[in-house]
VMD Tcl script that draws the C-alpha trace (Angstrom):
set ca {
  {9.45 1.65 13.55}
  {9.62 -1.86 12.03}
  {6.28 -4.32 11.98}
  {5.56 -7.20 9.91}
  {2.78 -6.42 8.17}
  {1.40 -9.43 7.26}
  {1.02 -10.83 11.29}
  {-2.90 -11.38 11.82}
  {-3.05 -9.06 14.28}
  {-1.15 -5.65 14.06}
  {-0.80 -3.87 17.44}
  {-2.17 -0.72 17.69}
  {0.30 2.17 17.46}
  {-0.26 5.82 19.11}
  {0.97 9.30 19.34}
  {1.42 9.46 14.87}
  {-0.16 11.26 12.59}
  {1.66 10.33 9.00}
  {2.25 6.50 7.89}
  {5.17 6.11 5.53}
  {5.99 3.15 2.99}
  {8.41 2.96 0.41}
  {9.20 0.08 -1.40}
  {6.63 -2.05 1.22}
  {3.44 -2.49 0.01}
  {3.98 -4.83 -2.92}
  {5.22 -7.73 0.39}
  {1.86 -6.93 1.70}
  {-0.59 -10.50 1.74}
  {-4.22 -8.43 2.27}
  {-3.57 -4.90 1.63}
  {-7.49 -4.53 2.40}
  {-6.65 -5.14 6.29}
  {-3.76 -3.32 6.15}
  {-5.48 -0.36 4.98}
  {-7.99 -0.71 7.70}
  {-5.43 -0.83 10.13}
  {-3.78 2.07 8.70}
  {-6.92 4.22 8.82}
  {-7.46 3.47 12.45}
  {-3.87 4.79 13.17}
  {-3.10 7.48 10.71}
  {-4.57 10.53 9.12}
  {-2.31 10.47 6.49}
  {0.05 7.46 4.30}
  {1.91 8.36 1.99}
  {3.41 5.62 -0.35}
  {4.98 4.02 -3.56}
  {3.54 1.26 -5.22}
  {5.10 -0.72 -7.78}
  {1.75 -0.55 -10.37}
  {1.40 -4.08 -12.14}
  {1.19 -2.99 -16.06}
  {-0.76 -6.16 -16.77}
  {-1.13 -9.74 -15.63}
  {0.65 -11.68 -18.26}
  {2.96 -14.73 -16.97}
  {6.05 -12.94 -17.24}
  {4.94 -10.21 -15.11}
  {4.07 -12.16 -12.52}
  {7.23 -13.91 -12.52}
  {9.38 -10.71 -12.69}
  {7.15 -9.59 -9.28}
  {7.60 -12.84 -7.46}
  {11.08 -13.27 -8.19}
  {11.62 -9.72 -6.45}
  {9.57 -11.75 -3.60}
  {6.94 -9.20 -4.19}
  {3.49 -11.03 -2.76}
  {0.87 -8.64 -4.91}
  {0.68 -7.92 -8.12}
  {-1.98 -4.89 -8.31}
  {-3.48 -2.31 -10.96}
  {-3.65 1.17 -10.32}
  {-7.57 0.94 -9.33}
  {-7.30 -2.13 -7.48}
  {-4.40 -0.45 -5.55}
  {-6.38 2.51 -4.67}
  {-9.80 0.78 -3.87}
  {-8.31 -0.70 -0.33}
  {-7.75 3.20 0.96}
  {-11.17 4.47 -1.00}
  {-13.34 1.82 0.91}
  {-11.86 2.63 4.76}
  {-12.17 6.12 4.24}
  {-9.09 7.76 2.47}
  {-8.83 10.45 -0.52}
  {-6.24 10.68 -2.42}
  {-5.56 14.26 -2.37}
  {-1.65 13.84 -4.39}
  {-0.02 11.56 -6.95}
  {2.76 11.45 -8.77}
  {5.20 8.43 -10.00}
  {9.02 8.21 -9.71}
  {11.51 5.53 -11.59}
  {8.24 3.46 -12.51}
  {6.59 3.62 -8.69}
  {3.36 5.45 -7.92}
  {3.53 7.75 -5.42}
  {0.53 8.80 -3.61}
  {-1.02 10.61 -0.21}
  {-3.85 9.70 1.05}
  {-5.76 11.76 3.63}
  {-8.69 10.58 5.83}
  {-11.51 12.41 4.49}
}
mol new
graphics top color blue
foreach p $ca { graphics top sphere $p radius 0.5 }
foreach p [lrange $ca 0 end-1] q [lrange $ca 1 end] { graphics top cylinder $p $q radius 0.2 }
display resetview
């Protein structure tokens, strides 16, 4: 199913259990809202994140030349799920992208 993500309002979807997002997230404008969104739909998401390994100039550059909106740590990645209710019950990474599952507790 495609969506924009970043529309003010996203439409309520029914009838799944499991979000999926590879290669996404880092396009996302408020990934708070987003992950408020996705707890009122899903149980589960599992995801990749690009992790931003620090905030110097040309990092930033390198992420919004890839037209990649967000440039996030690991924490401040995670605290968007933590704060509407996820766990993150499995991680891993794979070529350089976090990979995670997170479960509504």
């Amino acid at each position: 199913m495609k969506r924009d993500l970043n529309v003010p309002t996203l439409p309520q979807l029914f009838g799944h259990d499991v979000g999926l997002f590879c290669g996404i997230l880092e396009y996302v404008h408020d990934l708070g809202r987003l992950a408020a969104f996705l707890a009122q739909n899903f149980r589960s998401v599992v995801c990749s994140y690009a992790v931003s390994v620090g905030s110097s100039c040309e990092e930033i550059a390198r992420r919004r030349y890839s037209g990649w909106f967000n440039a996030l740590s690991e924490v401040e990645f995670s605290d968007p799920f933590r704060s509407v209710g996820f766990r993150l019950t499995q991680d891993g990474e794979w070529a350089g992208q976090m990979l995670s599952r997170w479960d509504r507790m």
